[in-house]
N, C-alpha and C positions, 0 to 999 in steps of 0.2 A: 930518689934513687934507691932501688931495692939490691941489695948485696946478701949474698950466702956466705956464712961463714961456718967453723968447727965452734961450737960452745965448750972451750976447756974449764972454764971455774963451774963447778959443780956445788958451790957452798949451797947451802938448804940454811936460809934467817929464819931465826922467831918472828912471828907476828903478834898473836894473841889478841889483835880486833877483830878482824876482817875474818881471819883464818888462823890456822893454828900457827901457819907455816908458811914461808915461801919460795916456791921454789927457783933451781936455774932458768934462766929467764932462754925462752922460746924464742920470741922474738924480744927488740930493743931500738925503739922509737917509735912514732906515728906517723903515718898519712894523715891524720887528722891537724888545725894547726888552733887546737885551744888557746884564749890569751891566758888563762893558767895551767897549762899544762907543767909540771915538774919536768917530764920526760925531756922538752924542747929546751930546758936548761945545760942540759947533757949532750943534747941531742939534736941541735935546731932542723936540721934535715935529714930527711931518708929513713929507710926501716933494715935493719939488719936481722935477715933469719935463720935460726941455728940449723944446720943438715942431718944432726945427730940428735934427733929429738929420742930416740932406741937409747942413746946414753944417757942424757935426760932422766930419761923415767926408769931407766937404772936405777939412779942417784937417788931419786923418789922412791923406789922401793926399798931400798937397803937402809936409808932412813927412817921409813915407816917402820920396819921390823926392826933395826936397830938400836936406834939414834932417838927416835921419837919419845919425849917423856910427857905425857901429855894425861890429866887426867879426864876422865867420858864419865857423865856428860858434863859438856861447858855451852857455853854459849855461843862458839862457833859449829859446833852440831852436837846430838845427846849422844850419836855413837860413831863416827870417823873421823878420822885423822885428815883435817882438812889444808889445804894446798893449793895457795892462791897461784895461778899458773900465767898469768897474764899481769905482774905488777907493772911491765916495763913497755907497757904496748897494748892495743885493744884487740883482744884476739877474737873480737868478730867479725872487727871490718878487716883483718890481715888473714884470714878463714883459710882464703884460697891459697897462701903462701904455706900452709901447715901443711901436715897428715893430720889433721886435725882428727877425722874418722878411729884415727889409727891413734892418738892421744884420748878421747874418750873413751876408746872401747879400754884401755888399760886402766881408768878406774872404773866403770862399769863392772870390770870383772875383778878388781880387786876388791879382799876382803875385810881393806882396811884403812885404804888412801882415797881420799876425794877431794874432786879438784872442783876452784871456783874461779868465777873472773868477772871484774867489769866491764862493761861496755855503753857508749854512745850508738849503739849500729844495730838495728834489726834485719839480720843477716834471717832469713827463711830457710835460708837452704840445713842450716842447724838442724831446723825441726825435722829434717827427715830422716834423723838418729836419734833413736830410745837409747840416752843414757840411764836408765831405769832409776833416776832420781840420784843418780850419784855425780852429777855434774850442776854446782849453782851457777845461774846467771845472774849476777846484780844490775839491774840495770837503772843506769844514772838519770839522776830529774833532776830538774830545773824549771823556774818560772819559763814561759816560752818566750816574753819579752826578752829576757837578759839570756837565755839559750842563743837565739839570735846571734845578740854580736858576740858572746865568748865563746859559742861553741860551733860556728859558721859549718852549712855542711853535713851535718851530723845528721841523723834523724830527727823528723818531730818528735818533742814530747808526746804528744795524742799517742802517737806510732809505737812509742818505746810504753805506753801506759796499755794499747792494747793488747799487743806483744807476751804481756807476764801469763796471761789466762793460757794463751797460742802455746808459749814454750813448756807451761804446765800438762797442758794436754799433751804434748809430746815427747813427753817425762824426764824434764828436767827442773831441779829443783830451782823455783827463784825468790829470792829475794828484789830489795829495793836501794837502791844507793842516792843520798840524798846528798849528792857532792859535787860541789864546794857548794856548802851557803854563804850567798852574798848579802852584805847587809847592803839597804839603800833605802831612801825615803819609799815608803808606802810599802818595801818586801814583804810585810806579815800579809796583804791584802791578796798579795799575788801568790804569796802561798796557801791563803786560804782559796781561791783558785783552783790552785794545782791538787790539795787534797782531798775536793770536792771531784774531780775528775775521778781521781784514784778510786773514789771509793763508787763512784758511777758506775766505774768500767772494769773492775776486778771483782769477778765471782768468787775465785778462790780465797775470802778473806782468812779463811783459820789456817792458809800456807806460807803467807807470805809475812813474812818481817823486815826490817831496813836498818841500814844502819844510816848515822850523821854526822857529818865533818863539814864545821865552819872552815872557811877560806886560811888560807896560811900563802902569802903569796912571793915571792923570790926578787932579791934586789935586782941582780944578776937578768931574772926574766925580767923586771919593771923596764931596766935600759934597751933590753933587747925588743921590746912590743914598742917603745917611744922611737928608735931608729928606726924602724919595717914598718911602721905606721898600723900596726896591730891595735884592733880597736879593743875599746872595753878598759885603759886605763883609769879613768875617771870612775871608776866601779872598783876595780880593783885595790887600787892604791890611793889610801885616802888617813893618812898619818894621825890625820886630827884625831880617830877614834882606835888608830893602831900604834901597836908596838912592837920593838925590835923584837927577834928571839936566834938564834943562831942554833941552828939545825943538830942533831947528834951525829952527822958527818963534817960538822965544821959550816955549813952554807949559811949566808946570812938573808934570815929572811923576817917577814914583817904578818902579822896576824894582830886581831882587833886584842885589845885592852883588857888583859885578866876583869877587872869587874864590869866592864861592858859586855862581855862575852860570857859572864851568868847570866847576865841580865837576859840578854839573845837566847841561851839556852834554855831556859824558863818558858820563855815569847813562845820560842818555835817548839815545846814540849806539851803548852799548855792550848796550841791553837789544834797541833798534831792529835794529841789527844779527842778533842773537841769533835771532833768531824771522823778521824778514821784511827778508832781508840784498837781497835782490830790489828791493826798494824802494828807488831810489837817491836819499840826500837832495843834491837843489838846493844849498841852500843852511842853517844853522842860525845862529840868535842871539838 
């Protein structure tokens, strides 16, 4: 069910991985039905989109020149004040519910705010606006076995891997989102795979970078994919090499084992390396 609303909270979070910043949320849920999705914890159904995206990017500016204390360069860019604009929703595949047009041209011509976002969706129609490089696409990978059942629906991986080059050509800036890493018997094999693809099918190597984030997965969601018969728990949820951690909004949720999860980081830094050393990671955890 898609619903219009007025977006009144205008707070702009730190982020300091992804982006510098994040802003009021545009939209607020998925059409998508990830079995990790964060969002469907909040949210199990429908998309709610703000009408007053003009006020929005208000808020986005006045904080930019304001409020922004941010030192350039970092490593969410060497010179803008970056602005994850889609934390709460994939704003490629909900494109057509935006002024989306009308949302990049205000960092395109700003000279100091830039906005970034993830997505599952090789949306085309995107490429036929030059953000002249002041809008990042991250776009999420995964093994395509385990895409499959947790991210049902979505684009292929092939699809979202040949994509990066597409949306470079049509000047937007992209990165790589390596999210959520699952661990399972033979993963490293399948990601050796997937980074062998990557570096087959991406010309642009000296533009693109990625960032990485192991799986963190929600009690809250575990019970709700065992009721709705959402597949993919037996991946997800697997105690023996995980541990509790309760969220810094309070949610209780479950991620792999502080020394199991060097270990993983090491694995997938040193396979990462091996094959597409090109690919500079941001950030990993």
């Amino acid at each position: 069910m898609l619903k219009q609303l007025t977006r009144k909270s205008m707070i702009i979070r730190p982020s300091g991985r992804s982006t510098d910043y994040i802003s009021p949320s545009f939209g607020y849920g998925c059409l998508y039905n990830c079995g990790y999705c964060y969002m469907k914890r909040h949210k199990p159904d429908g998309l709610d989109i703000a009408n007053n995206a003009s006020q929005i990017l208000d808020a986005i500016n006045n904080h930019v020149w304001f409020l922004a204390d941010v030192s350039k360069p970092n490593q969410t860019h060497s010179e803008y004040i970056t602005y994850d604009i889609s934390c709460n929703e994939d704003f490629a595949l909900h494109a057509k519910y935006h002024k989306w047009e009308y949302i990049f041209k205000f960092f395109k011509e700003h000279p100091k705010a830039f906005g970034s976002f993830a997505t599952k969706y090789v949306n085309p129609t995107l490429t036929t606006f030059d953000p002249e490089f002041k809008v990042r696409i991250r776009f999420s990978l995964m093994p395509q076995n385990i895409s499959d059942i947790l991210e049902p629906n979505t684009s292929e991986i092939i699809d979202r891997i040949k994509a990066i080059d597409a949306f470079i050509d049509a000047g937007y800036d992209v990165h790589i989102n390596f999210s959520p890493v699952v661990v399972y018997h033979n993963w490293l094999e399948d990601y050796e795979y997937l980074f062998q693809m990557v570096n087959d099918y991406v010309d642009y190597k000296d533009m693109v970078k990625c960032e990485v984030i192991f799986l963190t997965h929600n009690v809250n969601k575990h019970q709700y994919n065992i009721i709705n018969n959402i597949p993919g728990e037996e991946l997800l949820w697997q105690p023996d090499i995980q541990e509790d951690k309760i969220s810094q909004y309070g949610g209780k949720n479950i991620r792999y084992k502080h020394y199991l999860k060097t270990e993983f980081i090491e694995q997938f830094k040193e396979l990462h390396d091996s094959i597409i050393p090109w690919n500079t990671i941001r950030y990993i955890f």
